[in-house]
C-alpha positions in Angstrom: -3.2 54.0 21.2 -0.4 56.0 22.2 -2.4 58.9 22.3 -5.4 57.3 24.0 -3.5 56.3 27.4 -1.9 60.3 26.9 -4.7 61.7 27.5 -6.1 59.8 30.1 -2.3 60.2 32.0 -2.0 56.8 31.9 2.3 56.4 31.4 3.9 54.0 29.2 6.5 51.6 30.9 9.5 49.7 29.2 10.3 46.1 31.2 12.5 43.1 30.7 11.6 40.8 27.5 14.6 38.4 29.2 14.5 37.5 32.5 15.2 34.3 34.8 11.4 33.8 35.7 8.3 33.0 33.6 4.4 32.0 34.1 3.8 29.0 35.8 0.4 28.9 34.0 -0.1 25.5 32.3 -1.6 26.2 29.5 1.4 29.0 28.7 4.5 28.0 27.3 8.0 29.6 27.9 10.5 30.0 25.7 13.9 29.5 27.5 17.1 30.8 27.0 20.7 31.3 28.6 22.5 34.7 29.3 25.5 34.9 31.2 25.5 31.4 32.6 22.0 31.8 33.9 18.7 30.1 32.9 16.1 32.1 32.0 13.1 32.9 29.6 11.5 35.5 27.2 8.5 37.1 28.5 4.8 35.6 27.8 4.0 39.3 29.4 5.2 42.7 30.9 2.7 41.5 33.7 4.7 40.6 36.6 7.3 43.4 36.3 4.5 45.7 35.8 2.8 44.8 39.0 6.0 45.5 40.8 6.3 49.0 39.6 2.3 49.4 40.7 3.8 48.2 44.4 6.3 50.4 44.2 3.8 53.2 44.0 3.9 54.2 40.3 0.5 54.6 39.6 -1.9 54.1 36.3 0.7 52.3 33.6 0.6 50.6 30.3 2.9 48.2 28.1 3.0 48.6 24.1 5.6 45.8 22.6 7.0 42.4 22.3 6.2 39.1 24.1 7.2 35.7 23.1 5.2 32.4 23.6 6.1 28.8 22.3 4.5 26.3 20.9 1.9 29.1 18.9 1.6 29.3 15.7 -1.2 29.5 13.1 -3.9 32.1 11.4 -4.3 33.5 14.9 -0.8 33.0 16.8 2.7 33.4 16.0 5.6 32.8 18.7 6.3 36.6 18.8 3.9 39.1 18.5 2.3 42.6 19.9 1.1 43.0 23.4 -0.9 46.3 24.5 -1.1 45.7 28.7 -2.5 48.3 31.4 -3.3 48.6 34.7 -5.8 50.9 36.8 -5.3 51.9 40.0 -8.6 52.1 41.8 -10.4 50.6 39.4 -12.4 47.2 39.2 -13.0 45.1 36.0 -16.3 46.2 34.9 -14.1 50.2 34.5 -12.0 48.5 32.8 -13.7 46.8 30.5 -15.6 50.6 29.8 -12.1 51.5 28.9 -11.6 49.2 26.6 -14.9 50.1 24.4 -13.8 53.4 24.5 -10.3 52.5 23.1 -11.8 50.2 20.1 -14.5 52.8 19.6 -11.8 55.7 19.3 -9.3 53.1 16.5 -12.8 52.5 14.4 -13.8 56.2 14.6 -10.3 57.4 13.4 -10.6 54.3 10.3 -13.8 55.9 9.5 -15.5 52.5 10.4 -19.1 52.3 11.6 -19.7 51.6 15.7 -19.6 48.2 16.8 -22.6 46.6 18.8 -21.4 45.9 22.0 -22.5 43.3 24.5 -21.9 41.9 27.8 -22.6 38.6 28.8 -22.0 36.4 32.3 -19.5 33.1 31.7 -23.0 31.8 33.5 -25.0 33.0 31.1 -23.2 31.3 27.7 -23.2 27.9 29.7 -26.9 28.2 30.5 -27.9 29.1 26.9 -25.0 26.8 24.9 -25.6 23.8 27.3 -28.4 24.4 29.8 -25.9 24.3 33.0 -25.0 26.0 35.2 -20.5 25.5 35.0 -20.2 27.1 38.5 -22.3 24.4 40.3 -22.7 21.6 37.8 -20.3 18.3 38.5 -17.1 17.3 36.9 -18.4 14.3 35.2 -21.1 16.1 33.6 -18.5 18.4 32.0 -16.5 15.3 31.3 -19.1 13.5 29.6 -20.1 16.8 27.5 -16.4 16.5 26.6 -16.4 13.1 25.3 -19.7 13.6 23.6 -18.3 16.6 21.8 -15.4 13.7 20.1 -12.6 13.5 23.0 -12.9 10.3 24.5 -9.8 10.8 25.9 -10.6 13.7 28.3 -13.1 11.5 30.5 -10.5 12.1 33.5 -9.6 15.9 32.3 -10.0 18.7 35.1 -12.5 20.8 35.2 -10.6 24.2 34.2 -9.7 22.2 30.6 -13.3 21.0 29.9 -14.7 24.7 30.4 -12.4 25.5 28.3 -12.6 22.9 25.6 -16.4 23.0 25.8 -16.0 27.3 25.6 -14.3 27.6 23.2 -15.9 24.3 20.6 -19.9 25.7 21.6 -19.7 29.3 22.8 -17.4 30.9 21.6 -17.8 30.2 17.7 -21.8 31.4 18.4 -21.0 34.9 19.7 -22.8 37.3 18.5 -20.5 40.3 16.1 -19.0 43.0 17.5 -17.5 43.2 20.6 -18.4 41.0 23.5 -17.1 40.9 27.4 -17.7 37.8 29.2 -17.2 37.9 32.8 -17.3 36.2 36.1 -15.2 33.3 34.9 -14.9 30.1 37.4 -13.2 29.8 40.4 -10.8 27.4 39.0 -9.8 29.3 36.2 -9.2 32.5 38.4 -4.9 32.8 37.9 -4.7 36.2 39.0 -7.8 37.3 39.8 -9.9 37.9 42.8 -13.1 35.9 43.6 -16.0 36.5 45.2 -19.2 34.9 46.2 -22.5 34.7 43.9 -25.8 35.2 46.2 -26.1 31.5 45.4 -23.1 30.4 46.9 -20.8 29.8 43.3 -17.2 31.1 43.8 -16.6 33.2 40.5 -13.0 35.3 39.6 -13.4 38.3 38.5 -12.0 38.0 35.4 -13.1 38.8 31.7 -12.3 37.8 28.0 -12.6 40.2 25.1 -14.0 38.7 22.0 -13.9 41.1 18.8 -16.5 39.4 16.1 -15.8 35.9 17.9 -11.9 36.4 17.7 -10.3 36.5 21.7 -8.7 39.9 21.6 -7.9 40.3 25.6 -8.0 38.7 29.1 -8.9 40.9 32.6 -8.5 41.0 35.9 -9.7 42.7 39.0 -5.9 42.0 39.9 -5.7 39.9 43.0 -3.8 41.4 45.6 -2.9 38.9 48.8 0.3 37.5 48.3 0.3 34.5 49.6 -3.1 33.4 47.9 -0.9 34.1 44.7 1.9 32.6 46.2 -0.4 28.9 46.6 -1.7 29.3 43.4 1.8 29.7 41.8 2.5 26.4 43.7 -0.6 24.7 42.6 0.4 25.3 38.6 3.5 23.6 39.0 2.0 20.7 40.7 -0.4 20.4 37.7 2.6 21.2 35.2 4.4 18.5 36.6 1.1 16.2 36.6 1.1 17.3 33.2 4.7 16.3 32.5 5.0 20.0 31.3 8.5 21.8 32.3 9.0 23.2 35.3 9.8 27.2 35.5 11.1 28.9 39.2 8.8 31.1 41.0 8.9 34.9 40.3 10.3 35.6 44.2 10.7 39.8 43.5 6.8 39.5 42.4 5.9 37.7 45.8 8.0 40.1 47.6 6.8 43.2 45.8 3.6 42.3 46.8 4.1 41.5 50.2 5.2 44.9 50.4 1.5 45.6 49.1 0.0 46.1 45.5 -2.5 48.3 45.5 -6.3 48.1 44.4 -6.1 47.7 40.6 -7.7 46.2 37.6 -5.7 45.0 34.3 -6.1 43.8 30.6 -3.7 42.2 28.2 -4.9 42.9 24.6 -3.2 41.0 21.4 -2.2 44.2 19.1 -2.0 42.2 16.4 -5.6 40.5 16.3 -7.0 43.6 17.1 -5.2 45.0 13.4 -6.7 41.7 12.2 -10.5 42.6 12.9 -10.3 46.0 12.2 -8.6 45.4 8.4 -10.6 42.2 8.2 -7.4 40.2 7.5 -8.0 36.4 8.3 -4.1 35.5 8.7 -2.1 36.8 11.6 0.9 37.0 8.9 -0.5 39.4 6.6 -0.3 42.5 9.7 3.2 41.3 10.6 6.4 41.8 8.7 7.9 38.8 9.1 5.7 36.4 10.5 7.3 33.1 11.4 7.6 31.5 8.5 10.0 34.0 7.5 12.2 34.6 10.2 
């Protein structure tokens, strides 16, 4: 991997795995700590220090190490694991996601395995052919009765971000084809950092992608949104959902908001999990069995 981002003079960066702001994303969970009298958290990603070196001018960048989520753990999650993150300066998500077939095509060729059939498929498109609807334009209470019917009677008042998914990830993605598969043009309200745009039709998308590796998730993409105050309300609007959610509060990352007031610059960027990746290329079905101490044994 190393050598892959070499060659392309992409440079590797080292950031903060401690630090006294996190995600506000709901469905990501922080895990907290104290140093020197001060609350803070482990990082759930290099992302927001990395976007304020891009601000500062540093140019193409990537991330090779640790980050630390709570509350995962299972065959496909553990609380600390590997995190391969990198940003493109001048690029958009569809170069991006180029670069990432070339990267998985380069591991398999050096592991003397054979190509992978490669696919690309609108978030549009699954919905139309899993459930005959169109998720950009159809109405909450469809989604919400398609969540019931699916056995979750209980999420007949959930929002419409957590019934895509639900629905997603119980219908869609279990039926995606092998090999590797990028679905993009994700919802509006699923957007987090991402720009959006308009379909002819009229459906605000974000232009933002998932990775799927033989029906595994192996990495999320954005063409990175860059207005700081649209960021800034979207922070805001997490927390008013965390705290609808009764999930804990975390302080807004200020140096990102100022670093990009000062002006991020065109860019696209992908989080991939390291150690899923390992899994589907060894065809191990445990997350444990490519770690050297998985939870269980720290």
């Amino acid at each position: 991997m190393r050598d892959f981002f070499a060659q392309r003079e992409v440079m590797e960066v080292d950031t903060p795995t401690l630090a006294r702001a996190s995600v506000t994303d709901t469905n990501i969970h922080s895990i907290a700590a104290s140093a020197n009298g001060d609350s803070c958290y482990l990082q759930t990603s290099p992302e927001y220090f990395m976007k304020r070196m891009l601000a500062s001018g540093i140019g193409d960048i990537y991330y090779l190490g640790k980050v630390f989520r709570d509350g995962e753990q299972g065959s496909r999650h553990n609380p600390e694991f590997t995190l391969l993150e990198w940003y493109r300066v001048g690029w958009d998500e569809h170069q991006l996601m180029a670069e990432i077939e070339a990267l998985i095509g380069l591991l398999l060729q050096q592991l003397d395995r054979p190509e992978l059939a490669v696919s690309r498929i609108s978030y549009c498109d699954c919905f139309i052919e899993a459930f005959n609807i169109d998720p950009h334009h159809c109405a909450l209470a469809e989604l919400q009765e398609l969540a019931v019917n699916l056995g979750y009677p209980s999420w007949c008042n959930e929002s419409r971000a957590n019934c895509l998914d639900l629905l997603f990830s119980e219908k869609i993605e279990p039926k995606l084809p092998d090999g590797l598969v990028f679905v993009y043009d994700y919802p509006a309200c699923q957007a987090a950092l991402a720009q959006t745009k308009l379909y002819g039709d009229g459906a605000l998308v974000s232009r933002r992608f998932e990775v799927f590796l033989n029906r595994m998730e192996l990495a999320n993409g954005y063409f990175e949104l860059t207005d700081a105050a649209e960021q800034r309300q979207r922070f805001e609007e997490d927390l008013m959902a965390r705290a609808a959610a009764q999930r804990s509060q975390v302080p807004l990352d200020n140096n990102l908001h100022q670093a990009m007031q000062a002006g991020l610059p065109s860019c696209a960027g992908v989080a991939l999990g390291v150690d899923r990746l390992l899994m589907q290329l060894y065809g191990i079905k445990s997350i444990d069995r490519v770690l050297a101490f998985g939870w269980e044994r720290c």
